[in-house]
C-alpha positions as a Markdown table, in Angstrom:
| # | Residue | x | y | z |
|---|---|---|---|---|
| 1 | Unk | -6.1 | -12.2 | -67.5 |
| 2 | Unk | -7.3 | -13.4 | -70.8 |
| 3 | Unk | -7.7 | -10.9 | -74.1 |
| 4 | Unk | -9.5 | -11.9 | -77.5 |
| 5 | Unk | -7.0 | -12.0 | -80.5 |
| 6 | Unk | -8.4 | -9.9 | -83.8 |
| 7 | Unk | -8.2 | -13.7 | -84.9 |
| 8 | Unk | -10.2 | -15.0 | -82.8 |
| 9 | Unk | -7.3 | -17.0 | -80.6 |
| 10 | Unk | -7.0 | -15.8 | -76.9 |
| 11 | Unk | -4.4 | -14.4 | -75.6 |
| 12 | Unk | -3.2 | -15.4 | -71.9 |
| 13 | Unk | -1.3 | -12.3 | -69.6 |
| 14 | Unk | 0.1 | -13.5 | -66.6 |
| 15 | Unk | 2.8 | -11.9 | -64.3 |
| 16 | Unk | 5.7 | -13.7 | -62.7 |
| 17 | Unk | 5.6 | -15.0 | -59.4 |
| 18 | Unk | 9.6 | -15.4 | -59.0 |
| 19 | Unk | 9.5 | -11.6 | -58.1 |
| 20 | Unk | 8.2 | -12.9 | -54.6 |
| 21 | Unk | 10.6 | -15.2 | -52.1 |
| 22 | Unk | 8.3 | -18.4 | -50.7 |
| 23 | Unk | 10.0 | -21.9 | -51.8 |
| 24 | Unk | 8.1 | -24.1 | -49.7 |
| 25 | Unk | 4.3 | -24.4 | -50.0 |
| 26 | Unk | 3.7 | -22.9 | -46.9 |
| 27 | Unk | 4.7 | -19.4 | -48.7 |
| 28 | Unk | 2.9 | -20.3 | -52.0 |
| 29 | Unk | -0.2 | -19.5 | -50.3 |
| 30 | Unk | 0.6 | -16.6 | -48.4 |
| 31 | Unk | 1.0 | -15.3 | -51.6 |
| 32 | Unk | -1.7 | -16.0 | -53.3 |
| 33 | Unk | -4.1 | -14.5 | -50.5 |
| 34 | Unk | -1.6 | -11.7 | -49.9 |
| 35 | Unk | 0.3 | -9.7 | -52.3 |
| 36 | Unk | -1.5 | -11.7 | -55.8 |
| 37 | Unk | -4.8 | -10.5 | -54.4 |
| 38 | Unk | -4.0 | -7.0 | -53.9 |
| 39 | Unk | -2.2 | -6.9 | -57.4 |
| 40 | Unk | -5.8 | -8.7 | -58.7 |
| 41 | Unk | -7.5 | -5.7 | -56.8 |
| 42 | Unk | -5.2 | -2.9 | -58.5 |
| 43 | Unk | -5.5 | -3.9 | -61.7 |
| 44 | Unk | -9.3 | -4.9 | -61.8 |
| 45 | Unk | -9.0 | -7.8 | -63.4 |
| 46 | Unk | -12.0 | -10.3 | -63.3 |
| 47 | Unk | -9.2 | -13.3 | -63.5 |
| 48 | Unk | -5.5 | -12.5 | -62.9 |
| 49 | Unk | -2.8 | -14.5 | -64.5 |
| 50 | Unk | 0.0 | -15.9 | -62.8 |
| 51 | Unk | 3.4 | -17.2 | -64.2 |
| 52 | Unk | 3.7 | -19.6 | -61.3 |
| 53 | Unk | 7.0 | -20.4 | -59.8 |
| 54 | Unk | 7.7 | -23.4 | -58.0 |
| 55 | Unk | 11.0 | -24.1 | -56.7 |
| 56 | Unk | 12.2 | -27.5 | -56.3 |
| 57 | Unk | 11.7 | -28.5 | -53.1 |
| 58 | Unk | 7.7 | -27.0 | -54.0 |
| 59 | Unk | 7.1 | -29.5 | -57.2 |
| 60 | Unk | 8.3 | -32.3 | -55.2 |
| 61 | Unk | 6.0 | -31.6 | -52.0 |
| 62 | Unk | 3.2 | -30.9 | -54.8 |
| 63 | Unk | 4.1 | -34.6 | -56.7 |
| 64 | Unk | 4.8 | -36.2 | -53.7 |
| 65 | Unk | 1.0 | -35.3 | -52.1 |
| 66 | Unk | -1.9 | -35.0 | -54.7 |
| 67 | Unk | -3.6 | -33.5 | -51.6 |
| 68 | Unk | -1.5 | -30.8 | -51.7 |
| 69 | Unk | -2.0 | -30.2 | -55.1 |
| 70 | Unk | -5.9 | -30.2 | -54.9 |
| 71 | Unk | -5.9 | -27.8 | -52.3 |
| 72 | Unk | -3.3 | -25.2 | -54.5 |
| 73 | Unk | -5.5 | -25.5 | -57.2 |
| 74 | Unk | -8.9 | -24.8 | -54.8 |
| 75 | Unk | -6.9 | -21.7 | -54.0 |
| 76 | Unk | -6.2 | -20.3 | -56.6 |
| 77 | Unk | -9.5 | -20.4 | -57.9 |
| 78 | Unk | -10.9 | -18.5 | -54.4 |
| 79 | Unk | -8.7 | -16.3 | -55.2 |
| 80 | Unk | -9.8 | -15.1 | -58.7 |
| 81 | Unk | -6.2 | -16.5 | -60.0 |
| 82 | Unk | -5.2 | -19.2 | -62.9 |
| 83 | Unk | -2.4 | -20.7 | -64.3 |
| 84 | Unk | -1.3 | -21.5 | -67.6 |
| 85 | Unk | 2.3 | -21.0 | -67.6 |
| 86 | Unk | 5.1 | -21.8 | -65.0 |
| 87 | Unk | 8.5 | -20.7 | -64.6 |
| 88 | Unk | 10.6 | -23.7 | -64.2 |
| 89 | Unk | 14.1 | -21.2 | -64.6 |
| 90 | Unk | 15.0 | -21.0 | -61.3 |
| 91 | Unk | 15.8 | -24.3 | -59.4 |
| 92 | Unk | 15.7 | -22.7 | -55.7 |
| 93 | Unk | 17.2 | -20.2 | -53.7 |
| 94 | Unk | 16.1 | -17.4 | -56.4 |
| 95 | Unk | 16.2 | -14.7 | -53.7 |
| 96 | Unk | 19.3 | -16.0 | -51.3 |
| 97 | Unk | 21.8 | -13.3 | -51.0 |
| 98 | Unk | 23.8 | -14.1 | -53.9 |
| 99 | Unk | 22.6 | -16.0 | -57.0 |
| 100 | Unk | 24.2 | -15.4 | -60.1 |
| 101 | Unk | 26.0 | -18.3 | -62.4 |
| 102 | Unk | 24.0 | -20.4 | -59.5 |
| 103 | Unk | 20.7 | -19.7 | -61.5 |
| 104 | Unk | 21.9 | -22.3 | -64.5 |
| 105 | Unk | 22.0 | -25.1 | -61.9 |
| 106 | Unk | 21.7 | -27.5 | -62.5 |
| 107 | Unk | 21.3 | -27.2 | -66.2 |
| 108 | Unk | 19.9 | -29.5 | -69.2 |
| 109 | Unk | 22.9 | -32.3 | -68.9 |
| 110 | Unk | 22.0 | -32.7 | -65.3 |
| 111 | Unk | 19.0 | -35.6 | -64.5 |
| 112 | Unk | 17.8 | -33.4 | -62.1 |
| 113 | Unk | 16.9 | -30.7 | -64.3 |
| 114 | Unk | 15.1 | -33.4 | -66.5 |
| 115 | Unk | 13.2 | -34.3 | -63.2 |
| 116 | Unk | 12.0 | -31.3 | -62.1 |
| 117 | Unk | 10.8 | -29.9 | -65.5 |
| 118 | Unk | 8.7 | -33.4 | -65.8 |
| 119 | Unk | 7.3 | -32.8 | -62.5 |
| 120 | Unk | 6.2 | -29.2 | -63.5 |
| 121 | Unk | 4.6 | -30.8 | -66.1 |
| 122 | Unk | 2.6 | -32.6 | -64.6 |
| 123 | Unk | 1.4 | -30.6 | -62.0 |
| 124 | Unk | 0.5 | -28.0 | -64.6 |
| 125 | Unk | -1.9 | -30.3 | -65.8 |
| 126 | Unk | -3.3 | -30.3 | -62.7 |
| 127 | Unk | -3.3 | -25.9 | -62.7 |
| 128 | Unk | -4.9 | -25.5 | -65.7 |
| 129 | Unk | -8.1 | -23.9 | -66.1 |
| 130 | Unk | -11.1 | -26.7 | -66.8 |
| 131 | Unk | -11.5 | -24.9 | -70.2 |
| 132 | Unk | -8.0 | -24.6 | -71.1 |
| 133 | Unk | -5.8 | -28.0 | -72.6 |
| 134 | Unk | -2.2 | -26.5 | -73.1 |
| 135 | Unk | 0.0 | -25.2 | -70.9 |
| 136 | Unk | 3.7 | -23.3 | -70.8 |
| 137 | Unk | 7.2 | -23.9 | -69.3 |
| 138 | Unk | 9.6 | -21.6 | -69.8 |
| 139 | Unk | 13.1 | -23.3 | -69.1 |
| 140 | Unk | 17.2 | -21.9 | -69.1 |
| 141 | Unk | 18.8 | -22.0 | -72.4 |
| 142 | Unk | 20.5 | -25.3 | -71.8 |
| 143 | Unk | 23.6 | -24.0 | -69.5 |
| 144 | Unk | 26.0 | -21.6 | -68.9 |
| 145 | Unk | 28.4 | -21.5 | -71.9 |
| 146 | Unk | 31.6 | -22.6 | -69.9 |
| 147 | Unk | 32.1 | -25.8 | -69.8 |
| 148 | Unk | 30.3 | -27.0 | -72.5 |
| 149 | Unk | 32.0 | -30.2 | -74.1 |
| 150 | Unk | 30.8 | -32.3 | -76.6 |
| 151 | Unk | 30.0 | -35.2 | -73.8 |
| 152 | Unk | 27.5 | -32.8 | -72.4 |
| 153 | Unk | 25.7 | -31.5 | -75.3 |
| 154 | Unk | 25.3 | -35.0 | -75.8 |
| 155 | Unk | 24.0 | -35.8 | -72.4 |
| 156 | Unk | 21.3 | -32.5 | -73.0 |
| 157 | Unk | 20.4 | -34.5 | -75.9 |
| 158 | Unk | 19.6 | -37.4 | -74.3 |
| 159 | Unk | 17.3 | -35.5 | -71.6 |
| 160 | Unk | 15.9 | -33.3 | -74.5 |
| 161 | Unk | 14.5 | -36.4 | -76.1 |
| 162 | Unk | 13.3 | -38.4 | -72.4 |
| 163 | Unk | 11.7 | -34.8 | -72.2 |
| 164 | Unk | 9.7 | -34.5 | -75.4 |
| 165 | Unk | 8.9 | -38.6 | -74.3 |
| 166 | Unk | 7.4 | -37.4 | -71.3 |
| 167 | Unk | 5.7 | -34.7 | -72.2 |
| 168 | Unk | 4.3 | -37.0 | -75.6 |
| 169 | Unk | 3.2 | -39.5 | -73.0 |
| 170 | Unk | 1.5 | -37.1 | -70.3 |
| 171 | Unk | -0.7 | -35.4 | -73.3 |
| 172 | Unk | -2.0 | -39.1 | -74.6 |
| 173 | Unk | -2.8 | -39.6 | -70.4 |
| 174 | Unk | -4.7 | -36.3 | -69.5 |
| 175 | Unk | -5.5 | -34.6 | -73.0 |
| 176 | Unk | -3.6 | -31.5 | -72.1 |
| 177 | Unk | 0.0 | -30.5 | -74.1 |
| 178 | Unk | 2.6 | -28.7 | -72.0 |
| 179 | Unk | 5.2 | -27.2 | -73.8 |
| 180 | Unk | 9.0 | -26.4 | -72.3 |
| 181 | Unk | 10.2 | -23.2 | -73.5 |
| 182 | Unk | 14.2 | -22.7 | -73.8 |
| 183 | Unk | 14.7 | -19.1 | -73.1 |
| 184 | Unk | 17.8 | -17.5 | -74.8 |
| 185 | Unk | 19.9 | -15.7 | -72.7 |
| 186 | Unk | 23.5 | -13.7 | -72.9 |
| 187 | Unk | 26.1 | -15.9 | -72.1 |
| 188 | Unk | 24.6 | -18.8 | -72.4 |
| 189 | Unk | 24.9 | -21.9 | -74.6 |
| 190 | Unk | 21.7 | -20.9 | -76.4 |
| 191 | Unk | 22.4 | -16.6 | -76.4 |
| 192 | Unk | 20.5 | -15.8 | -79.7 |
| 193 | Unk | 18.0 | -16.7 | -81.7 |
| 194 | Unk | 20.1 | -18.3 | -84.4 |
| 195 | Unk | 22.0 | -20.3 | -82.0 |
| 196 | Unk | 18.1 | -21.4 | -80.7 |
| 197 | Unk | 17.2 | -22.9 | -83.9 |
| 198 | Unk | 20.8 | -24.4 | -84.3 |
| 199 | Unk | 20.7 | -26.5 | -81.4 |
| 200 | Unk | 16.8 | -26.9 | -80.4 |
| 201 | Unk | 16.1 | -26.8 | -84.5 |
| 202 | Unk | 15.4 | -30.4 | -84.7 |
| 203 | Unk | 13.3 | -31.2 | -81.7 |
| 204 | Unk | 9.8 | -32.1 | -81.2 |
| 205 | Unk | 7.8 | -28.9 | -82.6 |
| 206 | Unk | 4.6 | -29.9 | -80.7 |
| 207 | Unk | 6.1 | -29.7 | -77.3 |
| 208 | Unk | 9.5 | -27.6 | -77.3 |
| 209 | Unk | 10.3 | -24.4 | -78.3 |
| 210 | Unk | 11.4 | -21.3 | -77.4 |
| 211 | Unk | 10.4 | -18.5 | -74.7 |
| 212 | Unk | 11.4 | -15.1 | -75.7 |
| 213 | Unk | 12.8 | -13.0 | -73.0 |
| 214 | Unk | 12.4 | -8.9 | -74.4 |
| 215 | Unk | 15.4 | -7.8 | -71.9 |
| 216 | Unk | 18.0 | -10.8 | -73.2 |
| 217 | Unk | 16.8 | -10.1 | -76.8 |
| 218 | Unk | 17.3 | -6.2 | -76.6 |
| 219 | Unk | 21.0 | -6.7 | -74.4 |
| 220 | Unk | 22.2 | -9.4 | -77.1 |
| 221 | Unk | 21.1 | -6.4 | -79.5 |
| 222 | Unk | 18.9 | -8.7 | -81.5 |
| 223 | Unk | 16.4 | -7.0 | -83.8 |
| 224 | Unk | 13.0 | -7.7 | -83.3 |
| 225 | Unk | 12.0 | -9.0 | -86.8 |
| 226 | Unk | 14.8 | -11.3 | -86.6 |
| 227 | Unk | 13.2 | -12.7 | -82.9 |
| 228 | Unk | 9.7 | -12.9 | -84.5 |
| 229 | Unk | 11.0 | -14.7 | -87.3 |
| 230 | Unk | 13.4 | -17.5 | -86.2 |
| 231 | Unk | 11.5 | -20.5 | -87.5 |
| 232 | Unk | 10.6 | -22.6 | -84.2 |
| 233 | Unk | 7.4 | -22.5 | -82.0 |
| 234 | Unk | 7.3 | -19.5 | -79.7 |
| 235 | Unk | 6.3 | -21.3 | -76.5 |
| 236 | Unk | 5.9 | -18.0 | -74.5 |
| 237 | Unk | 6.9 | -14.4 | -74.8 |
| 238 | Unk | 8.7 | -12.7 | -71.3 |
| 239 | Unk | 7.4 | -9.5 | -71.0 |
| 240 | Unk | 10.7 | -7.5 | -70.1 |
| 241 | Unk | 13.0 | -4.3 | -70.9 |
| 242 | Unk | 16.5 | -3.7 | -70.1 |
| 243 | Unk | 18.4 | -1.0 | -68.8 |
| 244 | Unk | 20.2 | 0.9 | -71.6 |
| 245 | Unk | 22.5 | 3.9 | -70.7 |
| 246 | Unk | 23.6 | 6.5 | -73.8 |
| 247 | Unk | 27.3 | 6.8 | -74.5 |
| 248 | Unk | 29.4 | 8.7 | -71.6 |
| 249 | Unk | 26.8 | 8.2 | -69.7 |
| 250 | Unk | 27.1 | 4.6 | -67.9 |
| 251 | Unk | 28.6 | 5.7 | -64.9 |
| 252 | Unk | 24.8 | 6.5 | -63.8 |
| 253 | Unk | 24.6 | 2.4 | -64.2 |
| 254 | Unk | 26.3 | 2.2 | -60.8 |
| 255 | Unk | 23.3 | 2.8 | -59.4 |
| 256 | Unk | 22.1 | -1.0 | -60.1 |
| 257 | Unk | 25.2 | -2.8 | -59.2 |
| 258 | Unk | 23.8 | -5.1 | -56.5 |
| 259 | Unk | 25.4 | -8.7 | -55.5 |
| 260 | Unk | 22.2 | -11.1 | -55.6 |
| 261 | Unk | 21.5 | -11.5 | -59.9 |
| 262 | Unk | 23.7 | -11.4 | -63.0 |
| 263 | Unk | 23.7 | -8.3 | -65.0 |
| 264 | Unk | 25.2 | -9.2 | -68.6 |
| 265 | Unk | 26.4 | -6.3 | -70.4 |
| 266 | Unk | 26.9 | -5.5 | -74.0 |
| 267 | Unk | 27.6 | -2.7 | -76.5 |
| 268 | Unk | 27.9 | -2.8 | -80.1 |
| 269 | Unk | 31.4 | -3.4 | -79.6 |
| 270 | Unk | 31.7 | -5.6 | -76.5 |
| 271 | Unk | 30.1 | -8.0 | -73.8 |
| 272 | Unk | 30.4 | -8.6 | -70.1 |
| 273 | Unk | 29.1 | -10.7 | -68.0 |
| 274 | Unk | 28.4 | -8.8 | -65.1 |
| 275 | Unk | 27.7 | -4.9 | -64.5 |
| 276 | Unk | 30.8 | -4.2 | -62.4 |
| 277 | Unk | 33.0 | -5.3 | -65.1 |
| 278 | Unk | 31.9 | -3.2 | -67.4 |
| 279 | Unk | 32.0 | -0.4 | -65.8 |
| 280 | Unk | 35.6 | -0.8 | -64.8 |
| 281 | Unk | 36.7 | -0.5 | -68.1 |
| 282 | Unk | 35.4 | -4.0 | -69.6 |
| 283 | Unk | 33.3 | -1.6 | -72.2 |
| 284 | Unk | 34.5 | 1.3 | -74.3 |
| 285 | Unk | 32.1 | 4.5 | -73.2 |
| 286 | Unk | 31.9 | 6.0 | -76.8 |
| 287 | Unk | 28.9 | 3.5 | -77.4 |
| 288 | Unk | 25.5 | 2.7 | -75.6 |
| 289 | Unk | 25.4 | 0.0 | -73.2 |
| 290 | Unk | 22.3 | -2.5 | -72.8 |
| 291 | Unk | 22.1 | -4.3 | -69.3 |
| 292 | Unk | 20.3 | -7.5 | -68.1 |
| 293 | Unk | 18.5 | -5.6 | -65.4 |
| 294 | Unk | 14.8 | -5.9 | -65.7 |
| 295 | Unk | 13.4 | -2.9 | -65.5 |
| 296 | Unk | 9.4 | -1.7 | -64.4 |
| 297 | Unk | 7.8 | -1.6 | -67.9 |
| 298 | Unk | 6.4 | 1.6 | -67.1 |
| 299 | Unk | 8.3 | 3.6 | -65.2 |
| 300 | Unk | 11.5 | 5.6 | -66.7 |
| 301 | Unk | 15.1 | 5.7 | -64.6 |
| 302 | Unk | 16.8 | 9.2 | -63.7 |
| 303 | Unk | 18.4 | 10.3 | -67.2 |
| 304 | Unk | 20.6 | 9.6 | -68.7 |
| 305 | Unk | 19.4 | 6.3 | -68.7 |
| 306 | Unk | 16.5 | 5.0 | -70.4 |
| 307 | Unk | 14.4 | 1.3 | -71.3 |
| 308 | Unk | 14.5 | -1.3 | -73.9 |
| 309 | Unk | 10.8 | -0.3 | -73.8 |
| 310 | Unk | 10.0 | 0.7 | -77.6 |
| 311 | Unk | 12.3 | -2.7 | -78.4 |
| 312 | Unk | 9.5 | -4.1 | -76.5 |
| 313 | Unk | 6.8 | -2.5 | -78.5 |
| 314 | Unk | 7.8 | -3.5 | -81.6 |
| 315 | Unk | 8.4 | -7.2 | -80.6 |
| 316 | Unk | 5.3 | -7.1 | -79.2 |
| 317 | Unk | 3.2 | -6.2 | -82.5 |
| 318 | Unk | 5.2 | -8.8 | -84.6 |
| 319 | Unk | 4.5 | -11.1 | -82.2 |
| 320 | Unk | 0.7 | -10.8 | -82.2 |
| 321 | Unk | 0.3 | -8.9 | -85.5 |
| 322 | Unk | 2.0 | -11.4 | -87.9 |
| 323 | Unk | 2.0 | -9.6 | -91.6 |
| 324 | Unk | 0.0 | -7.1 | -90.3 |
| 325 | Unk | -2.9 | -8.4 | -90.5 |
| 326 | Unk | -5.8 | -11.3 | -88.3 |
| 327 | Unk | -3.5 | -14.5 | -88.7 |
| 328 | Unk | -3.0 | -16.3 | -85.4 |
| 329 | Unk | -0.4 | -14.3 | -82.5 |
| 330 | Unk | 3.4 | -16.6 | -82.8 |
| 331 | Unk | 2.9 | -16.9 | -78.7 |
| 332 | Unk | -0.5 | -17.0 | -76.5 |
| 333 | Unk | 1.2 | -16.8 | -73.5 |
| 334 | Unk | 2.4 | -13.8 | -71.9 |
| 335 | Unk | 4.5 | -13.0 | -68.9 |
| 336 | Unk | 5.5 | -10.2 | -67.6 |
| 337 | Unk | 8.6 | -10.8 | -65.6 |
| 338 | Unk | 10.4 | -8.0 | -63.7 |
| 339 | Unk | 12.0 | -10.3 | -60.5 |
| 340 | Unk | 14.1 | -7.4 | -60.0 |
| 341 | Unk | 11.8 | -5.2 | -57.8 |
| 342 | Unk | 13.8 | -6.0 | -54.1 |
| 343 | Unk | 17.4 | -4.9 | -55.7 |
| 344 | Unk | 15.9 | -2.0 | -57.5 |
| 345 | Unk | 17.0 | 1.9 | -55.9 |
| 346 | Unk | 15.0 | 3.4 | -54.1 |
| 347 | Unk | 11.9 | 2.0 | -52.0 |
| 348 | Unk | 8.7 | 0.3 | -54.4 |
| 349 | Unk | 5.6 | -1.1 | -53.6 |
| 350 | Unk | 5.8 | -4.5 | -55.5 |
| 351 | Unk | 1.8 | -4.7 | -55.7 |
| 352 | Unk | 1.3 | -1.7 | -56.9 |
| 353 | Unk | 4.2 | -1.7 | -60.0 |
| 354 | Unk | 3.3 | -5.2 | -61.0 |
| 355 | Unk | -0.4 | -4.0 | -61.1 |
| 356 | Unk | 0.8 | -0.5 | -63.2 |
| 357 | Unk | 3.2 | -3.3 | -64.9 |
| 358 | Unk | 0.3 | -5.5 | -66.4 |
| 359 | Unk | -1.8 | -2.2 | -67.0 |
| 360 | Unk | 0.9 | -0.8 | -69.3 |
| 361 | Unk | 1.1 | -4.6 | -71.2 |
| 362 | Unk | -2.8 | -5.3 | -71.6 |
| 363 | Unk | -2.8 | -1.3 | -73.1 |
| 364 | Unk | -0.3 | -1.9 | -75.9 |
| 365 | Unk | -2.3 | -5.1 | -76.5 |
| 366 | Unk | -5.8 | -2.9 | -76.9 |
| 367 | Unk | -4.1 | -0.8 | -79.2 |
| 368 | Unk | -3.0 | -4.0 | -81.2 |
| 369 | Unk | -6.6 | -4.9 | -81.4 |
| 370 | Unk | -7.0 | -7.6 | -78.7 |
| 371 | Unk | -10.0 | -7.5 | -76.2 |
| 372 | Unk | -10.0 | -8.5 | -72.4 |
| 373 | Unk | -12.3 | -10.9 | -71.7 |
């Protein structure tokens, strides 16, 4: 969906498809005339936004076929549905039994990940509404920290710059810019926003940035001015809260221990990379805990524990409020990304909280003066 800035700039609101399993093409559809209709239909939205992933195996059936690709974007506009922003995170196999450290593969040394975020690219250009010329990929912050040598922050630098090539090329061929957005996340190479503009500081301004997760920037206990004002193009902002659990209180966390997803934990004091370790003593229990499990953004857990929400909030108004007052939002491109709804407690209806999901985002966004269109 689409709201009118206080400046005058609109504002794209998307959710992310990663939440739902297809890799293959096949799937893509199914969801587009399934469970993104009935979302479009709960939330009454005229045009609903998606944060499209493809997986790899997706992009290269869609590059591979321009047939293919015509008919996904004839879809989507049956459907009532566009796309402005992808999620080129997750290579494949985003929902196989077990993911974790498997999610940073391969990462920003490895030509394949250079391949596949091109091939996004381009097919984005392709997505794009007639009456929109820029586009969004949000990427992973470069790689897992282990393992990071000098020979392979050189080879990133190498694809960085055939990357910012490519994407300088593909905007003199079709008129439209496409952005890569290198998300900051715990335990990464790029963790925080100063490391962000330490190691992404001198690239090409016009078509990389940064996308801003809310969960990773509230679990890496980052304050939100600090986030708004790090100095590089905000390519997108993730829509997102953690879990956060009071001291003595985090034994209620082992309620969201599941197997498939990394759960990075920290406290003022302390970090770990997974849930489970933390809670067997990894973390001193006289301090809060914040945990990288998306949580529904408007929906509270059983007490003790409670959301990164109001962190949210307030990045949220810096973000589109600069100063205060009608200069331009730092990001246009919203997307609300909870992919944690199938290892969530309890039973959900994913249609229906995606749908209360966007409701609660587009409402904070009214009361910051922007306008659906």
């Amino acid at each position: 969906m689409r709201l009118l800035h206080p400046s005058g700039a609109v504002v794209h609101l998307a959710y992310c498809t990663n939440v739902h399993p297809a890799e293959d093409l096949a799937g893509i559809h199914e969801q587009l005339t399934g469970v993104a209709a009935r979302i479009r239909a709960l939330s009454g939205a005229g045009r609903l936004g998606l944060g499209l992933w493809l997986s790899r195996r997706a992009a290269r059936a869609l590059r591979d076929d321009p047939a293919k690709l015509t008919r996904l974007r004839a879809r989507l506009d049956e459907q009532g549905l566009e796309v402005v922003t992808l999620n080129g995170f997750p290579y494949g196999g985003f929902h196989d039994e077990v993911v974790k450290l498997r999610v940073y593969r391969p990462d920003w040394a490895e030509p394949e990940r250079l391949a596949y975020t091109l091939d996004l690219a381009e097919i984005l250009t392709a997505l794009l509404p007639d009456d929109v010329t820029e586009g969004s990929i949000s990427t992973l912050p470069l790689a897992w920290r282990t393992g990071w040598t000098p020979a392979k922050a050189a080879a990133v630098n190498a694809n960085l710059t055939v990357l910012a090539r490519g994407l300088r090329a593909l905007a003199e061929r079709t008129g439209k810019t496409i952005r890569v957005g290198f998300e900051p996340e715990p335990g990464c190479v790029v963790e925080t926003t100063p490391q962000a503009v330490a190691l992404l500081g001198g690239a090409d301004p016009v078509h990389l940035g940064v996308c801003l997760d809310a969960c990773h920037l509230a679990v890496g206990l980052e304050e939100a001015a600090d986030a708004a004002a790090l100095g590089l193009p905000i390519v997108k902002l993730q829509v997102s809260s953690a879990v956060e659990a009071p001291a003595g209180g985090q034994q209620a966390l082992a309620a969201y221990v599941e197997e498939r997803y990394l759960h990075q934990t920290r406290c003022a004091a302390g970090y770990t990379d997974d849930l489970p370790e933390a809670l067997a003593g990894g973390l001193p229990a006289d301090l809060p805990w914040r945990t990288h499990f998306h949580m529904p953004l408007h929906a509270a857990p059983p007490p003790p524990l409670t959301t990164t929400a109001p962190y949210l909030e307030e990045l949220l108004g810096r973000l589109m409020i600069p100063d205060g007052g009608l200069a331009a939002p730092l990001t246009r491109h919203l997307e609300v990304e909870t992919y944690t709804w199938s290892v969530l407690p309890g039973p959900v209806d994913i249609a229906e909280g995606i749908a209360a999901e966007l409701d609660w985002t587009r409402r904070r966004l009214a009361a910051l003066g922007l306008k659906e269109i």
